[in-house]
Backbone as a ProteinNet text record, in pm:
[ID]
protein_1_A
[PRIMARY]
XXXXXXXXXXXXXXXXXXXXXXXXXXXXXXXXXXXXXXXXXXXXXXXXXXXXXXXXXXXXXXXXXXXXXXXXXXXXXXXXXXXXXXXXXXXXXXXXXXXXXXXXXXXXXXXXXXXXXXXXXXXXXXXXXXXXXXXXXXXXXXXXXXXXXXXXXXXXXXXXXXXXXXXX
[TERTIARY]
-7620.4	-7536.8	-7614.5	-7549.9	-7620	-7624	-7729.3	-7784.7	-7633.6	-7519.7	-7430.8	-7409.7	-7426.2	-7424.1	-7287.2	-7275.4	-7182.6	-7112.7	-7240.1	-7185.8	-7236.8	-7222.2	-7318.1	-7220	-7340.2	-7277.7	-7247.4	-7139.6	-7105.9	-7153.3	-7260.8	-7298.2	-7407.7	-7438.4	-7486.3	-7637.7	-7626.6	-7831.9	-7852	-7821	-7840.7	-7738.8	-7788.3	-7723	-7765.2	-7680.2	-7719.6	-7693.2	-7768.3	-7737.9	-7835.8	-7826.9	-7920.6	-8016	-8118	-8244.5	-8207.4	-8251.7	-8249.1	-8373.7	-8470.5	-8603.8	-8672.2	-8788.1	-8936.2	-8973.5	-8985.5	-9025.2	-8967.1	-8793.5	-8722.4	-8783.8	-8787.2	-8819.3	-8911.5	-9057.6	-9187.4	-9144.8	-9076	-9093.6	-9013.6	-8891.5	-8820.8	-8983.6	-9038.7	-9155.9	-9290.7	-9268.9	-9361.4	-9300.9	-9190.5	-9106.1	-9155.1	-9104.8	-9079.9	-9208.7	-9321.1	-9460.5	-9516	-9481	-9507.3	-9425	-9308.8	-9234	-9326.5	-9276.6	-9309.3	-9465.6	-9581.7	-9698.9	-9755.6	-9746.9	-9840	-9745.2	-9638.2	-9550.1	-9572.1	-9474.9	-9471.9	-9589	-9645	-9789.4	-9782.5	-9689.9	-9694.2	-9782.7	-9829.7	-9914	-9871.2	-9874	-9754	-9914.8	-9856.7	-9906.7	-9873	-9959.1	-9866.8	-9971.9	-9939.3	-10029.9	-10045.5	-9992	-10021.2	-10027.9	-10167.6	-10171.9	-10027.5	-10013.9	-9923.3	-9779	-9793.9	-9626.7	-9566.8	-9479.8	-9399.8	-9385.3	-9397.8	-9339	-9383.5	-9273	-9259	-9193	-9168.5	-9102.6	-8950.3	-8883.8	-8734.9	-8742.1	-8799.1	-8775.6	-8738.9	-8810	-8791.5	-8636.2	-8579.7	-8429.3	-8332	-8398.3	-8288.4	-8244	-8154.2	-8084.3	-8148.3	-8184.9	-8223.3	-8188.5	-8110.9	-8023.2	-8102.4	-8103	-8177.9	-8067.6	-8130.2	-8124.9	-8188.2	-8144.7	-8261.9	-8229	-8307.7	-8298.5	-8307.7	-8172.6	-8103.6	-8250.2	-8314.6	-8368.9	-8492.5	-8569.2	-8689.3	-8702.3	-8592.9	-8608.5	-8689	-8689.3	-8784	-8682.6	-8695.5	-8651.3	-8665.2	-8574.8	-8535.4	-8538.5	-8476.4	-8343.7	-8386.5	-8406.2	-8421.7	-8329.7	-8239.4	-8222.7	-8180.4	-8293.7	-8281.5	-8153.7	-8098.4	-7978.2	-7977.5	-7954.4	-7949	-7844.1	-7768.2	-7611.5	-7675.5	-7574.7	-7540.5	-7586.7	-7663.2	-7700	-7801.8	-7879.9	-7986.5	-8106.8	-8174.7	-8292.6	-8193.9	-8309.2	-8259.9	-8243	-8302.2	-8319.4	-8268.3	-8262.6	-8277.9	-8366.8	-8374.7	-8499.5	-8520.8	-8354.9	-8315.6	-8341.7	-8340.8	-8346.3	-8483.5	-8620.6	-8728.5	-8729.4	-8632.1	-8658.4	-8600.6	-8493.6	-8387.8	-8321.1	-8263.8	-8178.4	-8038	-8011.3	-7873.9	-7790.4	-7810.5	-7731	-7575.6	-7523.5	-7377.5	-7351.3	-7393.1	-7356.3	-7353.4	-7393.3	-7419.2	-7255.3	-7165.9	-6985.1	-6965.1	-7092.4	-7034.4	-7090.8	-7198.8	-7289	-7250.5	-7193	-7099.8	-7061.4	-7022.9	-6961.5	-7045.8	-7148.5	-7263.1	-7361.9	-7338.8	-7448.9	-7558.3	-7701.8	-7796.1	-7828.9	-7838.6	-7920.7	-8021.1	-8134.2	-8290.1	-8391.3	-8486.6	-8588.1	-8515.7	-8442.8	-8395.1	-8483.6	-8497.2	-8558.1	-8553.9	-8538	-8530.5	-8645.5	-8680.7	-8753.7	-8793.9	-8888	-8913	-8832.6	-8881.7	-8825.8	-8646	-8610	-8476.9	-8350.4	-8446.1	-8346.1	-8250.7	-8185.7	-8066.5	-7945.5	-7907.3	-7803.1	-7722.2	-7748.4	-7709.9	-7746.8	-7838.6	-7924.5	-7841.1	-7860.5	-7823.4	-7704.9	-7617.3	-7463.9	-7439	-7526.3	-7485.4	-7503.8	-7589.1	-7666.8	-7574.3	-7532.1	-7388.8	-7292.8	-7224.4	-7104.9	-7119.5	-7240.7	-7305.9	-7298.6	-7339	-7339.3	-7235.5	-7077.7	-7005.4	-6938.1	-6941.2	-6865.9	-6938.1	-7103	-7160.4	-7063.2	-7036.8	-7040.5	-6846	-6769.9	-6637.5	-6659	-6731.9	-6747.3	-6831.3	-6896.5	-6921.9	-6851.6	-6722.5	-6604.7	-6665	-6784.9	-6805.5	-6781.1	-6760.8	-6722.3	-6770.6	-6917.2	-6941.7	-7076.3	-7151.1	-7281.1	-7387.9	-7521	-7575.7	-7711	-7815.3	-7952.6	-7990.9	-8136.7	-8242.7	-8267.5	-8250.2	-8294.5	-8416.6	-8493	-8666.9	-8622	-8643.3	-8573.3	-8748.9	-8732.8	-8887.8	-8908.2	-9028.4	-9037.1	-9156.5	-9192.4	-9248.1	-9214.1	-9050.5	-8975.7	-8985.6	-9048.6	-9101.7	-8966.7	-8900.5	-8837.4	-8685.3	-8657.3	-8529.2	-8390.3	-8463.8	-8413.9	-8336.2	-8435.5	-8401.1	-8314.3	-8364	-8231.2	-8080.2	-8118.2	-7957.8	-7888.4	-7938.3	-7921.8	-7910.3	-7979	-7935.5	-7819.5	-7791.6	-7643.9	-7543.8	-7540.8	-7452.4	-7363	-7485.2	-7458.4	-7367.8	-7420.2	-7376.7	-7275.9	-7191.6	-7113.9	-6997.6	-6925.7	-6793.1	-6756.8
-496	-477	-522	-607.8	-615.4	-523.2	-532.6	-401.5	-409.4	-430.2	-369	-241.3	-200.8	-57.1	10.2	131.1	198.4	293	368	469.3	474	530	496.3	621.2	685.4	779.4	771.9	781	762.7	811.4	821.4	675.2	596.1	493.6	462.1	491.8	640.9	641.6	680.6	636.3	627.8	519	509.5	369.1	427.3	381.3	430.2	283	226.7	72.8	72.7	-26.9	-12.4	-130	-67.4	-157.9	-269.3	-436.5	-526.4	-603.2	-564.8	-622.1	-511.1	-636.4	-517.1	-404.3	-474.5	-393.3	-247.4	-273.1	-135.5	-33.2	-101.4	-20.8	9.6	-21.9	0	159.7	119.1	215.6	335.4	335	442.8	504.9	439.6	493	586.9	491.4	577.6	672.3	689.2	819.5	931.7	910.9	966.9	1048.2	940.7	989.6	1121.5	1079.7	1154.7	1310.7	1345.7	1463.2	1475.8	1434.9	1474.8	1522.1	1413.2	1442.3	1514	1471.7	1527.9	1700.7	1686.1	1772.5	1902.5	1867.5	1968.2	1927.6	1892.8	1853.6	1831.5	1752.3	1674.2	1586.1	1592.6	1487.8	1380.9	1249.6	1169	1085	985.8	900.1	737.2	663.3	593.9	433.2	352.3	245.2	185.8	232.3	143.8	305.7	338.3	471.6	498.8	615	635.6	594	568	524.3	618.7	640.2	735.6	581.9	582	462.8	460.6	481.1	465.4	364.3	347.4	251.5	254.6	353.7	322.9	270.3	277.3	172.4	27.3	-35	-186.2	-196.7	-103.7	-75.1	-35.6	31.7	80.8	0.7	51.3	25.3	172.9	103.3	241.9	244.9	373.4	401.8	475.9	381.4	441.2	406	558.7	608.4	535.8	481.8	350.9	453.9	507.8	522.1	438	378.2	293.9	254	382.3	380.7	348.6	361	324.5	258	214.4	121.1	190.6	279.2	385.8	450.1	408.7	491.8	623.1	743.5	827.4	948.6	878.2	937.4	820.7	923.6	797.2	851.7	766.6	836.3	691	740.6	625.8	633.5	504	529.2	373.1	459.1	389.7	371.3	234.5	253.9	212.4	241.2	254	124.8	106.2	-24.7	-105	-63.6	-132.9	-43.3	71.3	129.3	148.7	153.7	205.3	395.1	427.7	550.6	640.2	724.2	777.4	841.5	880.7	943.9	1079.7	1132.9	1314.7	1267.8	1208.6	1176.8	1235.6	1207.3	1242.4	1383.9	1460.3	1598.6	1693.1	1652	1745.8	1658.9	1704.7	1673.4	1648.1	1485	1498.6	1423.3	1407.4	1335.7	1372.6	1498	1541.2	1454.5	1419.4	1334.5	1169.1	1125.6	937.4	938	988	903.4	896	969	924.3	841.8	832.8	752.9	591.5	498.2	368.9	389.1	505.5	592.7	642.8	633.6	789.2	724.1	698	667.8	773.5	732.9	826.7	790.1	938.5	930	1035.9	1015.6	1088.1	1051.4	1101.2	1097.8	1111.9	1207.6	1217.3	1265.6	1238.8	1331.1	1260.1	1355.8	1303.8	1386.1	1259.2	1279.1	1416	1475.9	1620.6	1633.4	1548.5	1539.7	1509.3	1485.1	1430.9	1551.8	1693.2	1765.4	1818	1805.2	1875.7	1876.3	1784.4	1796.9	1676.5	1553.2	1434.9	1326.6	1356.4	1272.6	1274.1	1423.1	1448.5	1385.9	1403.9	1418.6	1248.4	1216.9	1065.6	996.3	1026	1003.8	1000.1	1214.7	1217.2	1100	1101.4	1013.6	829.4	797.3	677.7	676.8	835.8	801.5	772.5	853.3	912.1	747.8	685.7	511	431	424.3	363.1	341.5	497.9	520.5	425.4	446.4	442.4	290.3	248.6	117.8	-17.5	85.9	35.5	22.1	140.6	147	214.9	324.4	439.5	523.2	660.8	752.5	925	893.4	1030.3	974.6	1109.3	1080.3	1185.9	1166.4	1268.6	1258.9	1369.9	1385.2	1475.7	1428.8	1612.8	1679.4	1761.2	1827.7	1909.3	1923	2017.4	2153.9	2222.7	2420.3	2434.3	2457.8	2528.3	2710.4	2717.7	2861.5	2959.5	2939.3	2932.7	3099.1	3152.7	3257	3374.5	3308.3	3399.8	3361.5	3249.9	3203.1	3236.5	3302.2	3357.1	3229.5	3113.7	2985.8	2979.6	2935	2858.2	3002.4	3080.1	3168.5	3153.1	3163.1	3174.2	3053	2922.5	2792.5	2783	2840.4	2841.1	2893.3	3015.9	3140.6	3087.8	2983.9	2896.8	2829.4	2764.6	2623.8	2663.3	2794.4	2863.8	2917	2996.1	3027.2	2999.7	2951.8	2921.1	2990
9874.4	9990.7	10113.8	10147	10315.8	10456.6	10533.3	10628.8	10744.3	10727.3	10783.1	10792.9	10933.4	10969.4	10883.8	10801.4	10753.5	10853.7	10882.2	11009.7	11141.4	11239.5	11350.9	11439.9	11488.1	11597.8	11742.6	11825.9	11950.7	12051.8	12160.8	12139.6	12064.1	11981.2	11907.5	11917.5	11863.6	11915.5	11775	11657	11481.9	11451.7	11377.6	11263.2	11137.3	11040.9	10868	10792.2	10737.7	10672.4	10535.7	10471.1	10345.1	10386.9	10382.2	10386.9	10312.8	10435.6	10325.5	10360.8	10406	10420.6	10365.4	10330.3	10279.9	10370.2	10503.3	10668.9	10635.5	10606	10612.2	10517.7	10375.8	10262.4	10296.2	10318.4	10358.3	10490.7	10599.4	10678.4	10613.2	10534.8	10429.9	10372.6	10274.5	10195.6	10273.8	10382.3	10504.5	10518.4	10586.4	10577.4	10524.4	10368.1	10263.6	10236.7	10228.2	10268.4	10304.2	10477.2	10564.9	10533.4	10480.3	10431.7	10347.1	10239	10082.6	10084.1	10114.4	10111.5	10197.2	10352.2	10479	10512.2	10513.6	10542.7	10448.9	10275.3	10233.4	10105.1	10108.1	10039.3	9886.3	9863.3	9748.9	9715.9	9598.8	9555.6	9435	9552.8	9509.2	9483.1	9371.2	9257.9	9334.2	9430.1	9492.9	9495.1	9462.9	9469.5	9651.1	9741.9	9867.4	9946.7	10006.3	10092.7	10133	10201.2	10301.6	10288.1	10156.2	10117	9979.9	9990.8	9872.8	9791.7	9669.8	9616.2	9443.3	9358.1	9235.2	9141.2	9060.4	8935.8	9016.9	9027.6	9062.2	9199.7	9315.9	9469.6	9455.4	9298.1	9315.4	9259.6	9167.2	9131.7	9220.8	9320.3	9436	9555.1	9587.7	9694.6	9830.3	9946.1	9988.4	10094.5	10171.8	10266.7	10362.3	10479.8	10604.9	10711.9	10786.1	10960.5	11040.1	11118.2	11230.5	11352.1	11418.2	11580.1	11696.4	11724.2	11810.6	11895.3	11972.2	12083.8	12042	11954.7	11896.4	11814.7	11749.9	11602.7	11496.5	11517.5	11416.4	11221.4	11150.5	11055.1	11020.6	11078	11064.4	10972.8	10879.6	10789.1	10663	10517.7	10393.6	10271	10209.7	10065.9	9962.7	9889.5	9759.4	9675.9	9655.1	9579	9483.6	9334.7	9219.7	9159.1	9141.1	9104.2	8949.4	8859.5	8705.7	8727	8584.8	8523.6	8597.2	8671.6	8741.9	8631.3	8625.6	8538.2	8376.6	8307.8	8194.4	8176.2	8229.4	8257	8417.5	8423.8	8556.7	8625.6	8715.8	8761.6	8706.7	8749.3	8675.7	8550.4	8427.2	8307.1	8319.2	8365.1	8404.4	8395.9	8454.1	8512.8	8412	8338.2	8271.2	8177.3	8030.6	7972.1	7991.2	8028.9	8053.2	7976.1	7841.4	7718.4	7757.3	7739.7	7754.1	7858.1	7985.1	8081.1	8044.5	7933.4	7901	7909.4	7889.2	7939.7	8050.6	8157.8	8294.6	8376.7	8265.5	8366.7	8405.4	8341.5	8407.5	8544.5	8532	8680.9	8774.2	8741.4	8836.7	8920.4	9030	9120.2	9149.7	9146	9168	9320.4	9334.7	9514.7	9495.8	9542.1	9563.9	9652.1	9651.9	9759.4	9929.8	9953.7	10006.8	10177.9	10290.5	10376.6	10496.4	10626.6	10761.9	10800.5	10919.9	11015.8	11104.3	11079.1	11147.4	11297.6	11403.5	11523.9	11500.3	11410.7	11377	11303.4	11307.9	11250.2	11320	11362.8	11427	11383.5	11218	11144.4	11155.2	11304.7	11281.1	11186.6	11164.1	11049	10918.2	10852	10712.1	10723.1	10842.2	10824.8	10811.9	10879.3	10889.6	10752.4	10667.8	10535.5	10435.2	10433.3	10366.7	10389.1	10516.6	10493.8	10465.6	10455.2	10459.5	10280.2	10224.8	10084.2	10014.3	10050.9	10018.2	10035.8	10147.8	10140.5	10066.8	10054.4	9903.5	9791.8	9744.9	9646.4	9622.7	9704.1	9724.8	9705.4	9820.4	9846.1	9723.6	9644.6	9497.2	9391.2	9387.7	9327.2	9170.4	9226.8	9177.2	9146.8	9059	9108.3	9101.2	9054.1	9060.2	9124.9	9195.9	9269.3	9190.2	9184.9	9083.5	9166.1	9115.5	9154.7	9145.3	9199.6	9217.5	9330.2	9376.8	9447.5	9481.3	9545.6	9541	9653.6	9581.7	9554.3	9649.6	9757.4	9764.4	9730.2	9660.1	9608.1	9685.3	9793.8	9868.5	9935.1	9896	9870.6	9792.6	9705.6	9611.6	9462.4	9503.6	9414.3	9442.6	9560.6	9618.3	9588.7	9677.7	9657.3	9566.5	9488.2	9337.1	9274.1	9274.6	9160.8	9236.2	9370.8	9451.8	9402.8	9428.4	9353.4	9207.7	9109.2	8992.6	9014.8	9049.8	9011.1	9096.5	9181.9	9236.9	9124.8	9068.5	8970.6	8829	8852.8	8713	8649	8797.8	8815.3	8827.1	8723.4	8678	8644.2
[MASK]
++++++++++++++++++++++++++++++++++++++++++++++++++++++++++++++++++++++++++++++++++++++++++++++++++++++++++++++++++++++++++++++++++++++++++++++++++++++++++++++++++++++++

């Protein structure tokens, strides 16, 4: 897909487009980085410092937040449509065989995270509805992924989130 803006807020001080230069992806991975590692202190496995970056980035499609006023990337979420990996990333995390009939259908989105200075809920929101026309606009129809539960709670999180999920 080409970096045609999807969404953009009035007045245009975010843009949401899919990276189509290295520059973008590179500053997404910096991003991602800077959360995942410096932030909430993951220890990510990464061949170029200071960059989040695994086997699925060269498969993805990756959806960034540009700040109008700085040209700065924002806002990152990796997204993997059906039939680009052989695998998925959640495939990695959890058993999801019962799910192989939907997957033709199932766009993956992960590595998801905005900018510290950037939280105020325009970001995510812009991300969401940026994903939600991907997916439409691919002629997709289900969206799938992982999420990171911090337990930091004493595990409060994650059970409230399990008994969410569960609860049918």
């Amino acid at each position: 897909m080409p970096s045609t803006p999807l969404v953009a807020t009035p007045p245009s001080s975010y843009v949401t487009s899919i990276a189509d230069t290295t520059e973008q992806i590179r500053a997404a991975q910096r991003l991602r980085h800077r959360v995942f590692a410096e932030e909430l202190g993951a220890a990510l496995d990464t061949p170029l410092p200071g960059h989040d970056i695994d086997a699925f980035d060269d498969l993805a499609d990756h959806l960034i937040v540009t700040d109008t006023s700085s040209g700065d990337v924002v806002g990152t979420y990796r997204i993997i449509p059906p039939g680009r990996a052989r695998r998925s990333y959640s495939d990695g995390e959890f058993d999801l065989v019962a799910l192989n009939a939907l997957r033709s259908s199932t766009v993956e989105a992960g590595r998801s995270c905005v900018h510290p200075d950037h939280r105020s809920g325009a970001v995510i929101t812009l991300m969401w509805s940026a994903l939600a026309r991907y997916v439409l606009l691919s002629g997709h129809r289900y969206l799938a992924g992982c999420a990171s539960v911090p337990l930091a709670d004493g595990g409060r999180a994650a059970t409230a989130a399990w008994l969410l999920g569960t609860a049918r």
